[in-house]
C-alpha positions in Angstrom: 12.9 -22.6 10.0 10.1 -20.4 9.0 10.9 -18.2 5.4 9.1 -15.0 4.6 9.2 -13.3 1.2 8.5 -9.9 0.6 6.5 -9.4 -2.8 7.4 -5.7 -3.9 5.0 -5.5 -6.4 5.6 -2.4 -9.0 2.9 0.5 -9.1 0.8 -0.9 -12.1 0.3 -4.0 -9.8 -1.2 -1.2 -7.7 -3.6 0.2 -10.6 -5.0 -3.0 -11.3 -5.9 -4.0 -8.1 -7.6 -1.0 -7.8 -12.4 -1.4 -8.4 -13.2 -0.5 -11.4 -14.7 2.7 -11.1 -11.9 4.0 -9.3 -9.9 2.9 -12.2 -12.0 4.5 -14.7 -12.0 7.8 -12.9 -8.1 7.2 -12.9 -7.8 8.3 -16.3 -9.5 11.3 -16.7 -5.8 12.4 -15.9 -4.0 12.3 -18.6 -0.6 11.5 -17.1 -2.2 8.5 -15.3 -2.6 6.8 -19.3 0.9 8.4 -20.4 2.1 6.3 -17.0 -0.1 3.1 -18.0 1.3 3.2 -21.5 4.6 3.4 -20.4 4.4 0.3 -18.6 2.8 -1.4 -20.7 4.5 -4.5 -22.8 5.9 -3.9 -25.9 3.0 -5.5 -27.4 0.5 -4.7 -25.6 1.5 -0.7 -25.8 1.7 -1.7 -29.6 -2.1 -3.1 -29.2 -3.1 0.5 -27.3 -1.4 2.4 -29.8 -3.0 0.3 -33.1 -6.3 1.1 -31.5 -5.9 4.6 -30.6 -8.1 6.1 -33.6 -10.5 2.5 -33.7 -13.9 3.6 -32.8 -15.5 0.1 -33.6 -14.9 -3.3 -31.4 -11.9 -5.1 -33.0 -13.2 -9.3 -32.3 -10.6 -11.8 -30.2 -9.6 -13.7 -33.3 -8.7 -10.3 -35.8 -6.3 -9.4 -32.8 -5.0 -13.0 -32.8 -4.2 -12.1 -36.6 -2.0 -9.3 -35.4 0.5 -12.1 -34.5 2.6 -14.5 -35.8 1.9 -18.2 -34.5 5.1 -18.0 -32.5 3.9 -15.0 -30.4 0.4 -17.0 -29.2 2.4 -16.6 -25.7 3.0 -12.6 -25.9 -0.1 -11.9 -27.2 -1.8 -13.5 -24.3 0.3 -11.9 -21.5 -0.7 -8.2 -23.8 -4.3 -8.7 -23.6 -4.3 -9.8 -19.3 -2.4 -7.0 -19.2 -4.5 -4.5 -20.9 -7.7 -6.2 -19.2 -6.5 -5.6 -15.8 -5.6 -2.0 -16.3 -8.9 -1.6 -18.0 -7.8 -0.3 -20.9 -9.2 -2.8 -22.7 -12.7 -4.1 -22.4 -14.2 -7.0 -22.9 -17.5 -8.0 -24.5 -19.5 -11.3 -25.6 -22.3 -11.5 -27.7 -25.3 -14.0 -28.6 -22.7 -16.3 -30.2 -19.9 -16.0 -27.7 -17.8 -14.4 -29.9 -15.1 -11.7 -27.9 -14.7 -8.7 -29.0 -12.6 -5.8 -27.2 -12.7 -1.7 -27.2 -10.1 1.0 -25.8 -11.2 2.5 -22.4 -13.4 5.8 -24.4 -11.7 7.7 -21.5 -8.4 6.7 -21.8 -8.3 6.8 -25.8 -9.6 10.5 -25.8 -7.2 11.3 -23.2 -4.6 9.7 -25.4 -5.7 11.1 -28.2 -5.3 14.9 -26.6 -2.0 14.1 -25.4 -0.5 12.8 -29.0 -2.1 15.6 -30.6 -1.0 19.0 -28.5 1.7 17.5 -26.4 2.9 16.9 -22.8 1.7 19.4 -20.8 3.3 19.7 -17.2 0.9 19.3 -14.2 2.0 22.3 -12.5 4.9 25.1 -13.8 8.3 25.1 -11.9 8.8 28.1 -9.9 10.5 30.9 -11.7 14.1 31.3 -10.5 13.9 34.7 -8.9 11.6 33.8 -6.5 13.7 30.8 -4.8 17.2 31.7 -4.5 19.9 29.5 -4.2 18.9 26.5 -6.5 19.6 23.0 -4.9 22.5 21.4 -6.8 21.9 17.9 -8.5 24.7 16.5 -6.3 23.5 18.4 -3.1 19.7 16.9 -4.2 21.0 13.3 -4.6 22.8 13.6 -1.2 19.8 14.7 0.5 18.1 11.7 -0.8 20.4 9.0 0.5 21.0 11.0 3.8 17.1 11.1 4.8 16.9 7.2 2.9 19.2 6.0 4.9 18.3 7.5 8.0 15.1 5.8 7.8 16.8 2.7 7.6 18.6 3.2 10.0 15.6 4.3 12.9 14.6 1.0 11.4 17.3 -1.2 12.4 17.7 0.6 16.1 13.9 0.8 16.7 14.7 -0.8 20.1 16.4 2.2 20.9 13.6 4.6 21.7 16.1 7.8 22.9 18.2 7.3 19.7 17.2 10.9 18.0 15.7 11.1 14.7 14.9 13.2 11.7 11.7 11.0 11.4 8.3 12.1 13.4 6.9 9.1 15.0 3.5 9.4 13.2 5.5 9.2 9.9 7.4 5.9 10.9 4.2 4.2 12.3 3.1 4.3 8.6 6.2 3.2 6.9 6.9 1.0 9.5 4.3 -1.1 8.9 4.8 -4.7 8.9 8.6 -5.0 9.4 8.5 -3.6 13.1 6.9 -5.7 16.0 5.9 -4.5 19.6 4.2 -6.2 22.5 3.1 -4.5 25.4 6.0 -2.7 27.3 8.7 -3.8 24.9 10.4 -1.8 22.7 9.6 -2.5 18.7 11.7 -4.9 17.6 12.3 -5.9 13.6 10.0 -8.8 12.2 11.3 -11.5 9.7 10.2 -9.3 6.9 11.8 -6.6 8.6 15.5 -7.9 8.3 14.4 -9.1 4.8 13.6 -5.9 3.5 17.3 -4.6 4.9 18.8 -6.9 2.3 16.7 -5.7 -0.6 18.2 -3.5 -2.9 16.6 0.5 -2.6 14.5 0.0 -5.3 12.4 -2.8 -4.0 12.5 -1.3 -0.9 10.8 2.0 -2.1 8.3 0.1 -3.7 7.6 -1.9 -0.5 7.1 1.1 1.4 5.0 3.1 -1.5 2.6 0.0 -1.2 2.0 -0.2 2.1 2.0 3.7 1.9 -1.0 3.5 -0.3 -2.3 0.2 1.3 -3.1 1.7 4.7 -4.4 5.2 3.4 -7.9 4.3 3.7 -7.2 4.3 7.6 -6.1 8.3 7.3 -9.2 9.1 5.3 -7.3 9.0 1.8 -8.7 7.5 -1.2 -5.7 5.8 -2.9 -7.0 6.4 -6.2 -6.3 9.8 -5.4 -3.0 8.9 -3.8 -2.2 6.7 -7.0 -2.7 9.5 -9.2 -0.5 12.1 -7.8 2.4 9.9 -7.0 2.2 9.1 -10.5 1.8 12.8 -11.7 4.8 13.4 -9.3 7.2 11.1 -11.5 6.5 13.3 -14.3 8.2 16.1 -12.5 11.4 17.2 -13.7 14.4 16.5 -11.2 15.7 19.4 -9.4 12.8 22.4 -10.6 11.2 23.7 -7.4 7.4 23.8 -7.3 4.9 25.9 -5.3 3.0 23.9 -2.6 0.1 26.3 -2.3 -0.6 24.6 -5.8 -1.5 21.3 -4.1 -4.5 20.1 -2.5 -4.5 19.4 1.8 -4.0 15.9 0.5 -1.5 16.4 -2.0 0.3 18.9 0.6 0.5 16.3 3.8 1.7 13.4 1.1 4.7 15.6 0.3 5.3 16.0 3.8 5.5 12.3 4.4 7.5 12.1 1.2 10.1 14.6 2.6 10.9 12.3 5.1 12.0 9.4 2.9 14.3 11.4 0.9 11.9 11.5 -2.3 11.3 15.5 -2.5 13.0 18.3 -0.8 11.0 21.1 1.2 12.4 24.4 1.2 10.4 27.3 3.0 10.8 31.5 1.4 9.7 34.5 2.8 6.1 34.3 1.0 6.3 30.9 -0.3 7.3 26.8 0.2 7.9 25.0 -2.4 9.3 20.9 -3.2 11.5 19.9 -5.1 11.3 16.5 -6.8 14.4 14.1 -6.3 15.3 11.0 -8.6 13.2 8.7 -5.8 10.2 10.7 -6.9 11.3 11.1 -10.7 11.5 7.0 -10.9 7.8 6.4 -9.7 6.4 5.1 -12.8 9.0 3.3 -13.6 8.7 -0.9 -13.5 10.5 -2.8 -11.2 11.7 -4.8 -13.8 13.2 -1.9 -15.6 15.0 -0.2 -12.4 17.8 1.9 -13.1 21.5 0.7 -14.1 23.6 -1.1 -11.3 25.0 0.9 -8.7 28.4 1.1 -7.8 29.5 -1.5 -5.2 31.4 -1.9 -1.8 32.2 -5.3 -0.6 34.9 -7.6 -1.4 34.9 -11.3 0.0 37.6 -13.4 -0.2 38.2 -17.1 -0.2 38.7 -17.5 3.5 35.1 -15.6 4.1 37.2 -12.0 5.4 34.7 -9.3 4.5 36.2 -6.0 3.1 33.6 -2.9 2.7 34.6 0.3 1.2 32.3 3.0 2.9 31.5 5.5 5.4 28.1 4.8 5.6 26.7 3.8 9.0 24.2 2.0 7.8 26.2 -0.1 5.3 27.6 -1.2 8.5 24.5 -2.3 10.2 23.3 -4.2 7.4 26.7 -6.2 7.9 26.0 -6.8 11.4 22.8 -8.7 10.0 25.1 -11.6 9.0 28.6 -11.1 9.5 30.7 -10.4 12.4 32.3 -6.8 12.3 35.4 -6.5 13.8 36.5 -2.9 13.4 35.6 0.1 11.6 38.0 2.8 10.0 37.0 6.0 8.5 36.0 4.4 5.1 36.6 1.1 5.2 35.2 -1.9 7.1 36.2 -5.0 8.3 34.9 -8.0 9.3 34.1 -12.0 8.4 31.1 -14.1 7.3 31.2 -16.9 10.6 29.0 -19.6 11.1 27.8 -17.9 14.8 26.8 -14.9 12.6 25.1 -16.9 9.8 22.9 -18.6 12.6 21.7 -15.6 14.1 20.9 -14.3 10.6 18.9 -17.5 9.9 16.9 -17.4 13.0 15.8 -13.8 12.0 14.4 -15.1 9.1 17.4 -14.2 6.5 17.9 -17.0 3.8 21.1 -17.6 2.7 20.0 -16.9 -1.0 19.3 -13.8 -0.2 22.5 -12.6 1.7 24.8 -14.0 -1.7 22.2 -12.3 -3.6 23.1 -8.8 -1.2 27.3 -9.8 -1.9 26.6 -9.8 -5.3 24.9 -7.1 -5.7 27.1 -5.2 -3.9 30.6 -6.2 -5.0 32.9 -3.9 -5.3 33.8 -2.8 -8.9 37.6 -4.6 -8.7 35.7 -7.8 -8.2 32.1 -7.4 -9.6 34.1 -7.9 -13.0 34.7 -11.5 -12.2 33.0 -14.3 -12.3 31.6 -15.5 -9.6 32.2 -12.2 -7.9 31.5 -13.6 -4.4 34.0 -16.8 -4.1 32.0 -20.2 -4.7 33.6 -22.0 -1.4 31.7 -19.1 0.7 28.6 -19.4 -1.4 28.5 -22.8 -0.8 29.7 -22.6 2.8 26.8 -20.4 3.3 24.1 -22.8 1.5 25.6 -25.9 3.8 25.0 -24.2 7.1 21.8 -23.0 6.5 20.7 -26.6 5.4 22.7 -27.7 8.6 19.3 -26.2 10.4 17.0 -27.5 8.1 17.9 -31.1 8.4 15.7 -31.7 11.7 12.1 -30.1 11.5 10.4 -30.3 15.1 6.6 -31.6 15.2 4.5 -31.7 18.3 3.7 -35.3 19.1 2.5 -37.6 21.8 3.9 -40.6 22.5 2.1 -44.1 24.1 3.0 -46.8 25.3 1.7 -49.8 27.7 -0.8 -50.9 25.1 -2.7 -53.9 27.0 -2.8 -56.1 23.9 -1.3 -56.2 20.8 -5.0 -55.5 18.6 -5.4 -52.5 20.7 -1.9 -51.4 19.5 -2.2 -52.4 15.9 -5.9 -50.8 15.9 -4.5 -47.6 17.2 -1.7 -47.7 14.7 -4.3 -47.6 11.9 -6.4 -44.6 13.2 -3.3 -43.2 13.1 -2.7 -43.7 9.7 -5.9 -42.8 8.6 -6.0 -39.5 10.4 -2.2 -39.1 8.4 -1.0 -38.4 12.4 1.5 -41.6 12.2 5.0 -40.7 13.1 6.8 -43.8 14.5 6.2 -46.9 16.0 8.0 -49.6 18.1 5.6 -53.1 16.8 8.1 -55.2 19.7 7.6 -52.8 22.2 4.6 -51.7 20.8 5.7 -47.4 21.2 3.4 -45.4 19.5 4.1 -41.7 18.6 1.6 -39.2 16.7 1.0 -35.2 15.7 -0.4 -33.6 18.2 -3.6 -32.3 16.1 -4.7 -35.9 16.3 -4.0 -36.5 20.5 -8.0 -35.4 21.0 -8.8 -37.9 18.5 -6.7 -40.6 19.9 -7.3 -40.0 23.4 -11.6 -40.6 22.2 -10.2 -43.8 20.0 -8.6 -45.8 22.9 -10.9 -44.8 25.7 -13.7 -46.7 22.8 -11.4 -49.5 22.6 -11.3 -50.2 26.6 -14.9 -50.4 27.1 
């Protein structure tokens, strides 16, 4: 059974895969190096910080001093680090002795910013001039509304009438990669697709901010310039409404894609439009690895693999659908049960089951997320067994020959099979062959030799 992972890599993964120049012109913004030190390792933003007001090259083996033996491992990971974001760089001389520098650009930029403060890319709007502020609860639910309403034209993208809040041009690029289509079909979700359903809404907002950035080339957009105001976004405060006539045409058709995804809020007054940040945009710059606190959880399991899920969410019960048979639905709660039937169809859509006990888990509801295990260990295992129930026969094209007209042709053929590593089985009574079918051509050219 094929397996596809998807890799949601975090936004500095982003930055250092970026050329070099591009990098370099990154931080002439100053909030692009507040963001890089941010991420940076605890000892490696130590190292930046240590050679903030260092003018001179500091050599490899000073820096190694900087360490105790026991940190050899640390230190290592803090200098990759620094040399793929290029704020460190990294010079030889005659006598192969390394030496390493700040980024100029970056340490003046540093420099500026320690010395007179944060100062906000653009001012908020004042008050007066906007109205009815958005309320942090009203801003949160606007976020999951237009979230999950992507998710949701995702998982009915067969449905082509099904109205949406999403143009079509906007899901073509978010779509990317988990949506299929062949010629007069309707799209249909890809292995990574259903995948990316089970992922939690942080990794799925980074998987969808890198191909975002990925693809922008194709729309004329240079993603160092997409990189840096995404990042300058997450310095925006939460809720404060900002004027759009302050952006550039690029900045100005980003926010629009951003609006529908749930991470800013477009609002239109009688002179003036304005966004307004949401916690999706806020969070940017912050690692994967450090995502925000656990949410709050919905689904119970129980020992004889009954599902119970505490929601209203529609799309809650989709993603239930993906592996679990739903048997009815009441206004907030519902019902259903983990089968083998439904197990299978998840498997052949490219689900593991290590991913679906990672998605119960995840999502348990607070009653039994205290527990230990909080999904019951008979389903988890149940789970595990079926999906190794499919694994346990692998199918290989082969070819199979018999009627050999002496035994040295048979044993001859037997060890060009074995040299070409196409050997499958073989019958020595009945002398049966049976190989891969990459060698057949091979064979086919070996035995037609043999006869003459």
């Amino acid at each position: 059974m094929p397996q596809v992972k998807i890799i949601a890599k975090n936004f500095m993964d982003m930055v250092a895969s970026l050329p070099a120049i591009k990098l370099d012109s990154l931080y002439a913004n100053a909030f692009i190096c507040e963001a890089i030190l941010r991420s940076l390792p605890p000892l490696a933003k130590k190292y930046a910080l240590q050679m903030l007001c260092i003018e001179a090259p500091v050599s490899a083996k000073s820096m190694e001093e900087w360490v105790l033996s026991d940190g050899a491992s640390k230190h290592k990971v803090a200098i990759d680090r620094l040399l793929q974001l290029r704020v460190l760089t990294e010079t030889a001389d005659r006598k192969r002795e390394i030496t390493y520098r700040l980024n100029p650009v970056f340490q003046s930029n540093l420099q500026k910013l320690l010395i007179n403060g944060e100062v906000l890319p653009r001012e908020p709007m004042p008050t007066n001039l906007i109205g009815r502020h958005p309320s942090s609860e009203e801003l949160n639910a606007f976020a999951v509304e237009q979230w999950e309403c992507f998710l949701l034209q995702l998982i009915n993208s067969s449905q082509a009438d099904r109205p949406s809040n999403i143009s079509s041009s906007t899901m073509k690029v978010f779509q990317r990669g988990l949506l299929s289509q062949r010629d007069k079909e309707a799209p249909r979700l890809t292995e990574s697709g259903f995948q990316f359903l089970l992922m939690d809404t942080n990794a799925q907002l980074w998987y969808i901010i890198r191909e975002y950035i990925s693809n922008s080339e194709e729309r004329d957009i240079d993603p160092a310039e997409l990189i840096s105001f995404l990042l300058e976004l997450s310095f925006h405060a939460t809720g404060e409404a900002y004027n759009i006539n302050s952006l550039t045409d690029v900045q100005r058709e980003t926010v629009k894609d951003l609006a529908d995804l749930g991470l800013v809020k477009l609002q239109q007054g009688r002179k003036d439009s304005w966004f307004i940040p949401t916690k999706l945009a806020t969070n940017l710059s912050i690692s994967l690895t450090d995502s925000s606190s656990r949410k709050e959880g919905f689904v119970v399991v129980e020992t004889n693999f009954r599902l119970y899920a505490y929601s209203t969410s529609k799309l809650h019960c989709e993603i239930l659908r993906l592996f679990s048979r739903v048997e009815y639905q009441l206004p907030n709660l519902i019902v259903g049960a983990i089968t083998k039937e439904s197990l299978y169809n998840a498997f052949d859509n490219g689900i593991t089951a290590d991913q679906i006990i990672s998605f119960l888990q995840q999502n348990a509801h607070p009653r039994v997320a205290e527990k230990l295990p909080s999904v019951p260990e008979n389903v988890t295992d149940q789970i595990r067994l079926w999906e190794a129930d499919l694994n346990r026969i692998e199918a290989t094209p082969a070819y199979h020959y018999d009627e050999f007209p002496s035994r040295e042709v048979f044993e001859a053929a037997c060890d060009f099979a074995r040299e070409w590593n196409g050997l499958l089985w073989e019958d020595s009574k009945k002398m049966r062959l049976v190989v891969k079918a990459e060698i057949h051509m091979n064979m086919r050219e070996h035995l037609r030799r043999a006869k003459q």
